[in-house]
ROVEX-445021 format. One line per 2 residues: number of its first residue (from 1); for each residue y, z, x of C-alpha. Coordinates in pm, whole numbers, padded with zeros to 5 digits, always signed. Layout:
N
NUM = Y/Z/X | ...
This chain:
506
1 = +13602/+20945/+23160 | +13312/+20780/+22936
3 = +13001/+20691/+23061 | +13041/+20346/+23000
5 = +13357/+20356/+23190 | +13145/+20533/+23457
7 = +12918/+20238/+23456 | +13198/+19947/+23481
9 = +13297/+20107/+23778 | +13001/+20131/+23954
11 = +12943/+19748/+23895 | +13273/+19652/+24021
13 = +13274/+19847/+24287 | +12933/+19729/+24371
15 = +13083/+19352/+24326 | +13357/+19423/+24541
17 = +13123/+19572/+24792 | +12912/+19248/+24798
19 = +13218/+19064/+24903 | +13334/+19287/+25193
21 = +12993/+19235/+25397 | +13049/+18898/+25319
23 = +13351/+18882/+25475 | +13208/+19111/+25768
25 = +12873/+18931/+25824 | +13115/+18603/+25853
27 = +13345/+18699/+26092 | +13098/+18622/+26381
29 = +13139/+18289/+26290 | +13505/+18253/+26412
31 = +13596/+18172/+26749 | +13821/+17869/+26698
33 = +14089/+17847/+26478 | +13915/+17528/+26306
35 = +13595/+17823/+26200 | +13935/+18021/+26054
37 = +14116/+17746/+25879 | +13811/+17495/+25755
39 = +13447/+17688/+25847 | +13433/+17467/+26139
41 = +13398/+17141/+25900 | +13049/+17289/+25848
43 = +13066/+17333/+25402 | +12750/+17175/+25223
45 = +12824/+17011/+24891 | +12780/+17297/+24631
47 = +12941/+17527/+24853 | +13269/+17285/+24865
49 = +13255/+17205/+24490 | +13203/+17585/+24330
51 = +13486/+17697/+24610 | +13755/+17431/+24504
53 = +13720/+17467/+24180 | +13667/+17849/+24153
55 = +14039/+17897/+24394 | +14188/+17662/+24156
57 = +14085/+17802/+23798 | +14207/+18146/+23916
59 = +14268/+18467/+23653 | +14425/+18150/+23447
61 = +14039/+18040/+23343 | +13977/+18373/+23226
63 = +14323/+18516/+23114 | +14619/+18217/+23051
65 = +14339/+17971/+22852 | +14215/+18207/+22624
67 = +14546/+18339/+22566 | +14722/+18068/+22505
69 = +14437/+17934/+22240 | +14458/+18287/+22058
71 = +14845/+18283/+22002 | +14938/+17904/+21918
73 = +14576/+17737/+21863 | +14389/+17480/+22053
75 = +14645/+17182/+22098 | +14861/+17322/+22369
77 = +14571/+17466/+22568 | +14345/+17171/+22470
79 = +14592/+16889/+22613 | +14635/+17108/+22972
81 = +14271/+17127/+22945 | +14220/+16734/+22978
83 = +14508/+16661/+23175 | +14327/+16917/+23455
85 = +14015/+16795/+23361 | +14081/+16431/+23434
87 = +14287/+16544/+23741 | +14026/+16743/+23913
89 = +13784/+16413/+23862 | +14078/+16125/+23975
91 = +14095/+16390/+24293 | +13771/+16424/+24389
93 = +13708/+16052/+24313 | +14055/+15907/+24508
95 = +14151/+16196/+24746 | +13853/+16400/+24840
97 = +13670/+16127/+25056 | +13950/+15944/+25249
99 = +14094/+16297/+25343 | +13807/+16415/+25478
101 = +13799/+16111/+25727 | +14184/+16096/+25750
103 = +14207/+16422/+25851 | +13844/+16454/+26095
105 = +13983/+16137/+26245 | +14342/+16289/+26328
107 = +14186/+16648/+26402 | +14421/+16804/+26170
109 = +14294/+17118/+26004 | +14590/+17234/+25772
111 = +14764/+17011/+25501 | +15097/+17061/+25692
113 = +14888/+16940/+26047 | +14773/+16633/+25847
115 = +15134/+16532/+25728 | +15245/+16580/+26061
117 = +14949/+16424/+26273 | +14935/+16116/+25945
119 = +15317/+16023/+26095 | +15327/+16074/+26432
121 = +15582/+16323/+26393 | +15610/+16470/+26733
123 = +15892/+16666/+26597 | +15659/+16851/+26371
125 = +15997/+16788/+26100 | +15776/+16731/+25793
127 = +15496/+17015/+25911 | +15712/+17244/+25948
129 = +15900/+17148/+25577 | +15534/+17117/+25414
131 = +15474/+17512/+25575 | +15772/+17602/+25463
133 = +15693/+17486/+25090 | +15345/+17638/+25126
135 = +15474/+17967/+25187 | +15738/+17964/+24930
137 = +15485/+17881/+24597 | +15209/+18037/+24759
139 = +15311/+18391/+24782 | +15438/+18431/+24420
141 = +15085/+18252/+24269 | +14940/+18541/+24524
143 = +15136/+18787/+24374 | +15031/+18651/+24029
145 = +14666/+18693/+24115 | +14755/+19096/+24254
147 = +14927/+19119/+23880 | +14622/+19041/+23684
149 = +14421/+19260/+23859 | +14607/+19562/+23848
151 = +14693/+19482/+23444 | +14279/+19452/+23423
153 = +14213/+19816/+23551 | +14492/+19962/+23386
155 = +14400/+19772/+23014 | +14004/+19923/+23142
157 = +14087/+20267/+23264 | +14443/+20365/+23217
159 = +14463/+20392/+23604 | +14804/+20352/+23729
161 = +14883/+19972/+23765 | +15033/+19970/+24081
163 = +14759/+20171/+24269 | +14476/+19924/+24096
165 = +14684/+19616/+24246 | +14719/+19755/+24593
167 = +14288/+19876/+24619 | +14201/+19527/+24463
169 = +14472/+19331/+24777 | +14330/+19575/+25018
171 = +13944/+19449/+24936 | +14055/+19062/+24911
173 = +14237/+19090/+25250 | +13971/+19270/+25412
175 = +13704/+18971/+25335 | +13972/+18710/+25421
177 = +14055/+18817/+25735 | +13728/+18938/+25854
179 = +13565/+18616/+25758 | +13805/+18360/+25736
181 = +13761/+18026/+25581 | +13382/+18082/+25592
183 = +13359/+18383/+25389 | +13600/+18239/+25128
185 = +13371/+17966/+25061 | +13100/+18177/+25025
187 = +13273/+18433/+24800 | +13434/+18196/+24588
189 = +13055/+18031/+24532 | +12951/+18368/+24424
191 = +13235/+18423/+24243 | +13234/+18128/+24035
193 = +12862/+18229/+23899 | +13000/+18574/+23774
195 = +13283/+18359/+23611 | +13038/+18142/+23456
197 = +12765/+18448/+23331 | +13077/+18641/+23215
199 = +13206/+18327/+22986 | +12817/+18311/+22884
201 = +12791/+18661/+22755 | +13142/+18653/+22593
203 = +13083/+18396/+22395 | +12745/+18507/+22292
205 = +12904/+18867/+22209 | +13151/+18733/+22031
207 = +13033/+18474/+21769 | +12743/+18736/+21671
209 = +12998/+19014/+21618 | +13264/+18734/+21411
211 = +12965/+18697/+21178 | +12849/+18368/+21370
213 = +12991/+18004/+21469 | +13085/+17919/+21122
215 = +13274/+18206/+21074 | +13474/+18173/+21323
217 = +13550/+17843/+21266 | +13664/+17922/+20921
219 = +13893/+18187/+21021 | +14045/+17903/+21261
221 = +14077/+17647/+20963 | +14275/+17902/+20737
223 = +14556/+17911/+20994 | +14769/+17652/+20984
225 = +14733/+17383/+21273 | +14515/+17574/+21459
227 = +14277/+17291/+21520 | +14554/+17052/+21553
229 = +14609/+16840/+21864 | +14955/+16754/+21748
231 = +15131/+17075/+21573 | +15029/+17418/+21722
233 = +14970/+17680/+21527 | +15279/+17987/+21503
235 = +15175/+18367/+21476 | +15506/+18496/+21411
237 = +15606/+18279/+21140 | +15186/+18148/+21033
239 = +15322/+17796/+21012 | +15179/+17476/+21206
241 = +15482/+17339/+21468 | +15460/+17001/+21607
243 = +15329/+16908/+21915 | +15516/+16553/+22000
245 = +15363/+16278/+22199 | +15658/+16358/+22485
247 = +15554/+16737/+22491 | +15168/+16587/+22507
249 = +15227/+16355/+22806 | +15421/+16684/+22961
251 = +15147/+16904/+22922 | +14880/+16678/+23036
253 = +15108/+16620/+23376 | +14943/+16963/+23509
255 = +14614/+16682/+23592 | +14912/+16569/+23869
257 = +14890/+16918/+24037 | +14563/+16860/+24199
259 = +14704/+16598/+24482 | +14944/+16828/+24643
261 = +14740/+17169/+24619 | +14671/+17286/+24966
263 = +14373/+17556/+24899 | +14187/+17284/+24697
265 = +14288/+17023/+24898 | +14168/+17153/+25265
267 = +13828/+17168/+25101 | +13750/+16837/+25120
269 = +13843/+16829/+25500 | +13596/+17129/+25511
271 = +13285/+16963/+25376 | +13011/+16868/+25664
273 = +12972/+16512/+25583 | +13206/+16287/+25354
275 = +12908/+16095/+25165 | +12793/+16440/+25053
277 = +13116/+16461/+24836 | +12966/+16228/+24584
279 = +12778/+16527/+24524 | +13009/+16776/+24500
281 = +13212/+16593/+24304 | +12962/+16567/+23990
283 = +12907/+16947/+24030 | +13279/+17027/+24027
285 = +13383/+16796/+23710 | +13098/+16950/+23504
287 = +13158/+17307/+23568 | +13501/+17254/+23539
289 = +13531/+17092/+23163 | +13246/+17301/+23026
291 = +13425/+17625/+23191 | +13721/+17495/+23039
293 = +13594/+17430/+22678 | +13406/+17784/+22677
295 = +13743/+17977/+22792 | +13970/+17794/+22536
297 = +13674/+17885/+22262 | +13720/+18222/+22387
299 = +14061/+18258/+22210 | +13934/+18129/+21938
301 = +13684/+18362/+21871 | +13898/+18665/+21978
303 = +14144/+18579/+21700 | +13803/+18579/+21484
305 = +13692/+18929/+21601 | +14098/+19073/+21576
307 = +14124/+18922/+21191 | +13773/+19040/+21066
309 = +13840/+19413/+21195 | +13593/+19430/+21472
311 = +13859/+19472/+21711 | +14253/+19583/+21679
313 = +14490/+19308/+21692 | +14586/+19239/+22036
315 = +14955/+19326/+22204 | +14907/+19059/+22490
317 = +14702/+18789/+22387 | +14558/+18739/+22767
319 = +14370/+19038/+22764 | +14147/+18922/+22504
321 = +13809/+18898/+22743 | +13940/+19247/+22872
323 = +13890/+19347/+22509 | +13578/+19220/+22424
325 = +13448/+19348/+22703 | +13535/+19697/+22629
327 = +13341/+19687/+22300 | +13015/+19532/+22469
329 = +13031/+19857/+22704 | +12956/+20075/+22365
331 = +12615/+19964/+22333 | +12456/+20158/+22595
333 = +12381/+20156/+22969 | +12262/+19819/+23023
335 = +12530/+19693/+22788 | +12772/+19897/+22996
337 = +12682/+19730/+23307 | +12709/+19377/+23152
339 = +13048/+19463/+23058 | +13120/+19562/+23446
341 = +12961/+19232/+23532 | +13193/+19075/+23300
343 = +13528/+19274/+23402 | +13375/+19174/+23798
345 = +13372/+18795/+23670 | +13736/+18823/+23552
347 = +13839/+19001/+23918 | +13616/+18687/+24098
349 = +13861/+18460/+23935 | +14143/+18656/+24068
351 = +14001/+18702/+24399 | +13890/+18328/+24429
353 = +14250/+18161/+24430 | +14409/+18496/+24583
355 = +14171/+18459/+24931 | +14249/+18070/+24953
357 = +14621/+18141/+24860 | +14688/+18425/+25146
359 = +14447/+18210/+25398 | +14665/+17877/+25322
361 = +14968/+18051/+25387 | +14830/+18221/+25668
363 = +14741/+17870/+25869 | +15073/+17805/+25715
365 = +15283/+18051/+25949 | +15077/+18081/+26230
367 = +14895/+17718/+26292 | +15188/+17485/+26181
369 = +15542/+17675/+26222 | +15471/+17943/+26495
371 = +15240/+17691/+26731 | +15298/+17360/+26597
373 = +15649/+17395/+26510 | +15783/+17612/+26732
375 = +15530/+17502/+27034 | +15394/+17860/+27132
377 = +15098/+17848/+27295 | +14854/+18053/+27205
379 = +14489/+18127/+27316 | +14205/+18085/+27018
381 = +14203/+18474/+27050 | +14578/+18528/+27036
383 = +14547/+18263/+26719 | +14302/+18493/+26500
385 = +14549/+18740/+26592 | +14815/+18618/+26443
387 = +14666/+18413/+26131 | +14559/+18801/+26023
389 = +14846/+18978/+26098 | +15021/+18697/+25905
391 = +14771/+18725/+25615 | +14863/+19084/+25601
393 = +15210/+19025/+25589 | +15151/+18720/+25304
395 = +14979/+19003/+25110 | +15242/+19317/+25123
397 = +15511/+19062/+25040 | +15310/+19002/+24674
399 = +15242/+19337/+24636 | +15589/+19372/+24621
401 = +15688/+19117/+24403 | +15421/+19203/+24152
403 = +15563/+19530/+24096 | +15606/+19443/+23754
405 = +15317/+19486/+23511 | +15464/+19287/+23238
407 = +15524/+18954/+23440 | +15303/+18640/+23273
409 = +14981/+18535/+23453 | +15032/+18197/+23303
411 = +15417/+18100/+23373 | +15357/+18226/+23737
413 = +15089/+17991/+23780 | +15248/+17704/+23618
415 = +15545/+17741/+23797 | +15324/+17721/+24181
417 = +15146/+17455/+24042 | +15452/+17200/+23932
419 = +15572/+17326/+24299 | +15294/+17197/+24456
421 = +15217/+16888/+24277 | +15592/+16804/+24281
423 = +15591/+16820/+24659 | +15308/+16761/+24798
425 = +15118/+16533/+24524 | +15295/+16214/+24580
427 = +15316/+16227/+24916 | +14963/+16338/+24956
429 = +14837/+15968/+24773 | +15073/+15695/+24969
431 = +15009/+15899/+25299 | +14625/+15805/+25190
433 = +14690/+15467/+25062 | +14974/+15323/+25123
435 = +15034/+15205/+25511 | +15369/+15136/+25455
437 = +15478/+15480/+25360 | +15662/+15623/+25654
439 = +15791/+15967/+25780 | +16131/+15919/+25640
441 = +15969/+15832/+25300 | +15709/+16119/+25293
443 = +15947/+16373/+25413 | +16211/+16234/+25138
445 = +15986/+16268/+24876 | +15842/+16614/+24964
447 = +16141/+16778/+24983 | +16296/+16591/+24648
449 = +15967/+16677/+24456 | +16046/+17064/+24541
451 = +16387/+17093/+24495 | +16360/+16946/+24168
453 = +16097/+17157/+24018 | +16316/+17440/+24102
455 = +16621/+17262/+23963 | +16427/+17100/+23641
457 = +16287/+17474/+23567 | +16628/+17668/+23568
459 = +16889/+17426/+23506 | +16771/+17077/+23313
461 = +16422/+17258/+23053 | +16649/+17509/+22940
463 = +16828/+17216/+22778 | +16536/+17209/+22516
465 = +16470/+16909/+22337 | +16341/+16574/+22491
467 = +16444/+16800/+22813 | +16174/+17048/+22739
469 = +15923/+16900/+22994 | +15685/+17071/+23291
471 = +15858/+17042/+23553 | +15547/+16907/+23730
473 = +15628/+16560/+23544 | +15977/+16433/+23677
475 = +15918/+16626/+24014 | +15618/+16403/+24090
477 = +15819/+16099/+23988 | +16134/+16158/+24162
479 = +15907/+16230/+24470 | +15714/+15937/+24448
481 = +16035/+15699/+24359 | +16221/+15836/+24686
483 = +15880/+15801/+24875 | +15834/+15423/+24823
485 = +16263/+15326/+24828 | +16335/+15579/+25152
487 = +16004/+15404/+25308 | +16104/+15054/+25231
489 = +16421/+15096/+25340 | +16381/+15237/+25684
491 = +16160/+15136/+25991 | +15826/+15041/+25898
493 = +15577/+15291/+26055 | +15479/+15183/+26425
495 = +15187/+14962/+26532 | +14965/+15245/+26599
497 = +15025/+15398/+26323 | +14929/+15149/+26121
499 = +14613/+15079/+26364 | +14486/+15449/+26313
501 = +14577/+15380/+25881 | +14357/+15070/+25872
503 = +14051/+15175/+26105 | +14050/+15530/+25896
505 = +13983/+15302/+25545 | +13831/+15042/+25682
């Protein structure tokens, strides 16, 4: 092995280190399951902000963007860019602050526990479903994270992929269940600075190496609709293909995601006080569009660097920060060790949505079907118990089902997301503002929203066409049309239901 390989290693391992003493020093702070689930409501703004939006960019920020802009240009990637950049801010500015009361007000510490707690559902019906749903899109996206880790030390080192996906899901499980809620709020903070520096130092890299800015602009213009926003640009064929207004609205539907998903969602029920989301808001919609621009740029340079000869023409277009960061590691020690800092930026992004994944499931199983659900009683003790063992279990299920190397980062995580945003996304908002919305209604619409992406996905896209639409887009719709006809109706909620709704937005 090289000594630059030698060198990488050290600084991941030392990165991966850093985040097991995290998770250790942390786990004194749990003796309730609200410390597990939500830090004990305890986050401070920056904390809240950098861990929301660090568990939702994922290995998608720093594999699926760039890819996508180096195969088919900036339009496609662009568009999904700004519909999740206006998302995250419509979230943060509509969702993020009546939550946190909503939810502090009800006690509820789990999305599921708020749906339940929201309706008065004594029955636990629609916790149980929203678990349910949780678990089912959570542990492929899990598995999806496992994937990109073990494809990024077997592109680095030739090690065997399925040994470098089982080391990296026994170090993310051992912070998460050590430390719980806390320490993945504290790791994802860190974790979203190596992000950023590693984005930094690519881009720096890469526009000296292309022969500078203009350069690799130029190499963009010569390919047809590469700059477009409404053809995309084809490799196979080098022609420009249009990108319809339909296909446009479509992409920009991912924005819709961000109301139903739980792991950014139970963040704002984590934060310490709600008027300190104001804050965290501002934090999370800048990092989050510049992060966004710089990834998608990313691409753009890569194709620079493959077309100019400075680096060999790429077989999967996702590993194209993998690559570049294999030729900064030839320039010496200290270059070397950038280039681990870098490869440790593109396992935080992993590791940031894989800890909130496993630990939403987790409170999934354990908090909301097992006692909740099923009414077991268990002590606080016997609780931790079983949210780890169940953690454990979320993780050697993924494993499993990301056996295969050659599965896509970015169709995984598309696929969670619609799931998410179909179910939960619609109910999520008229839970929040709309009194009249009742437990018929919400549990109507949840369950419509999911079966739908599944059915949309397999049976209605395939179509092609005007049918060729993210499935996110006519899930949230159906959901939110059964929502409001199901809830109007059917018995309006009860008076204290509606008591508790207006003194929570008063």
């Amino acid at each position: 092995m090289s000594t630059s390989s030698i060198l990488i290693i050290v600084a991941i391992a030392i990165y991966l280190l850093g985040m097991l003493i995290i998770g250790f020093a942390k786990s004194k702070n749990n003796s309730s399951s609200e410390d597990f689930y939500l830090g004990g409501r305890k986050m401070g703004p920056l904390v809240v902000a950098m861990s929301a939006e660090a568990s939702d960019m994922s290995s998608w920020l720093l594999m699926g963007l760039p890819g996508v802009a180096f195969l088919s240009g900036v339009c496609d990637a662009a568009w999904t860019a700004i519909g999740l950049a206006i998302g995250t801010y419509l979230n943060w500015l509509l969702v993020s602050r009546r939550l946190r009361r909503y939810s502090h007000k009800i006690d509820a510490i789990t999305i599921p526990d708020f749906f339940a707690k929201r309706f008065h559902d004594k029955k636990n019906i629609i916790g149980m479903a929203a678990a349910a749903i949780i678990i089912i899109f959570f542990i492929p996206y899990t598995a999806s994270g496992f994937a990109a880790c073990g494809k990024l030390f077997n592109a680095l080192f030739d090690v065997d992929y399925t040994v470098a996906m089982v080391v990296s899901a026994v170090v993310i499980v051992g912070y998460t269940i050590m430390g719980g809620f806390g320490a993945v709020c504290i790791t994802d903070l860190i974790q979203s600075f190596v992000m950023t520096l590693a984005l930094v130092v690519i881009v720096v890299y890469g526009i000296s190496n292309a022969g500078g800015f203009s350069a690799v602009i130029d190499n963009a213009k010569d390919l047809p609709g590469y700059f477009s926003m409404n053809n995309t640009f084809d490799a196979a064929s080098n022609v420009a293909k249009p990108y319809g207004l339909l296909t446009i609205i479509s992409t920009m539907a991912w924005g819709l995601g961000y109301f139903g998903v739980p792991h950014v969602l139970v963040r704002f029920m984590s934060i310490e006080d709600e008027k300190k989301l104001v804050t965290s808001r501002r934090i999370a919609i800048v990092w989050v569009t510049i992060s966004m621009g710089i990834a998608l740029f990313i691409g753009t340079i890569g194709l620079a660097l493959c077309n100019n000869g400075f680096m060999s023409m790429l077989n999967d277009p996702e590993t194209v920060i993998i690559a570049i960061s294999q030729k900064i590691s030839e320039n010496g020690v200290i270059a070397a060790l950038v280039a681990g800092i870098i490869m440790a930026g593109k396992l935080a992004a992993t590791m940031s949505t894989a800890d909130s994944q496993m630990l939403s499931a987790a409170s999934s199983f354990s908090q909301d079907i097992l006692q909740n659900g099923f009414k077991i009683k268990m002590s606080e003790k016997a609780g931790l118990i079983a949210a780890r063992l169940t953690v454990i279990s979320v993780a050697i299920i993924s494993v499993f089902l990301a056996r295969d190397p050659n599965a896509s980062v970015f169709k995984i995580v598309s696929f969670a997301w619609a799931g998410f945003g179909g179910a939960f996304g619609a109910v999520v908002l008229c839970a929040l503002f709309w009194k009249r919305c009742n437990l018929a209604g919400a549990l109507s619409g949840m369950i419509a929203g999911g079966i739908t992406v599944f059915a949309w996905k397999y049976k209605v896209r395939p179509l092609g066409g005007a049918w060729d639409i993210y499935e996110l887009l006519p899930a949230f719709i159906v959901s939110l049309v059964l929502i409001i006809v199901v809830s109007l109706i059917t018995k309006a909620p009860d008076e204290s239901i509606v008591k508790e709704f207006e003194a929570v937005n008063d």
